[in-house]
C-alpha positions in Angstrom: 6.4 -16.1 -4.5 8.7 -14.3 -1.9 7.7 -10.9 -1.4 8.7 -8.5 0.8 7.4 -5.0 1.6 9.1 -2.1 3.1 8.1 1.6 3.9 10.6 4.1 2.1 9.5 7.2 3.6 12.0 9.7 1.5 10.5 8.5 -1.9 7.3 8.6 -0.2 6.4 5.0 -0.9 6.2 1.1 -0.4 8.0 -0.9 -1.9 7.6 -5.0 -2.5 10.4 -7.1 -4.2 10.9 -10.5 -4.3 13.6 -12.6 -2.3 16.6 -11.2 -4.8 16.2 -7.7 -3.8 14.0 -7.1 -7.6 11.3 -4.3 -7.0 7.7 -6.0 -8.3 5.6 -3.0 -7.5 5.1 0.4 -5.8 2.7 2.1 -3.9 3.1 5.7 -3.6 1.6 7.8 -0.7 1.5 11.4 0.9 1.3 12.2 4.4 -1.0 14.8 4.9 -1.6 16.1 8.6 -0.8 12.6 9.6 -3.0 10.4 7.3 -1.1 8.4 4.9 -3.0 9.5 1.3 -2.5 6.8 -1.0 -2.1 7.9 -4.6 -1.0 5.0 -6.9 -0.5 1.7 -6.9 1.4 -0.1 -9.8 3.3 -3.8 -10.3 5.2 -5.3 -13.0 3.5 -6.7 -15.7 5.6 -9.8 -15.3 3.8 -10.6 -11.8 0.5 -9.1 -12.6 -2.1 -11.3 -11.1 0.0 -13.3 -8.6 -0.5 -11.5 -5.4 1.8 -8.6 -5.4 -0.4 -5.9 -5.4 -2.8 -7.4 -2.3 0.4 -8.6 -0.8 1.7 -4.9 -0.8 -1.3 -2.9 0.4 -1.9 -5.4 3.0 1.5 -4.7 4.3 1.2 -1.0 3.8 -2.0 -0.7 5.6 -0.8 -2.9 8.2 2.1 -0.4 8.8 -0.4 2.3 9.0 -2.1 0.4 11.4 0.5 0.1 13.4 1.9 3.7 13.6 -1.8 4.9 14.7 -2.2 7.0 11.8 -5.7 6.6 9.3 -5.8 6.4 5.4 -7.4 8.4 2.8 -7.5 5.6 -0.4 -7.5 8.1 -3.9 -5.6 5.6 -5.4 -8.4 3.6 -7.2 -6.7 -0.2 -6.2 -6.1 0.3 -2.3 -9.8 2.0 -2.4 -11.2 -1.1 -3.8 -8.9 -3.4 -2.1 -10.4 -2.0 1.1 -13.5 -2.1 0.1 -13.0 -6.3 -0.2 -11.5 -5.9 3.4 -13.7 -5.0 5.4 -11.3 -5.3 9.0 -9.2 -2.9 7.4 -12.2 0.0 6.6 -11.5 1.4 10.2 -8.6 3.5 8.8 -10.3 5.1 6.3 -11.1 8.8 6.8 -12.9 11.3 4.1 -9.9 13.9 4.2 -5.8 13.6 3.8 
């Protein structure tokens, strides 16, 4: 599956559709004295368990990454996903 992932800072969240534009899941964020707070992540039944949801974080946390800012994980997916991910725990920090 085609999926691509893009930061859309005025709804405060990433989004990942597939290769016709449809939007597969969300995962919603607030940026709080420069960490990106992650507060929910949710996909479309229809694609549940094919990727979408790793395939989005992965992206978002890569974004982070890139734009030097850390992550606090309350949403209970990216938490765990990160906790599977161990090259990705040097973002965390304990406060947004």
């Amino acid at each position: 599956m085609d999926i691509h992932v893009t930061d859309v800072p005025d709804e405060s969240r990433y989004e990942a559709r597939d290769g016709d534009g449809t939007l597969l899941g969300i995962s919603v964020y607030d940026v709080v004295d420069g960490t990106v707070a992650f507060t929910h992540t949710e996909v479309d039944e229809a694609v549940e368990g094919k990727g979408v949801a790793s395939t989005l974080v992965r992206a978002a946390l890569d974004d982070v990454r890139g734009s030097g800012r850390r992550v606090a994980a309350l949403c209970p997916y990216v938490k765990s996903w990160i906790e599977r991910h161990p090259d990705y725990q040097d973002l965390l920090t304990t406060h947004p």
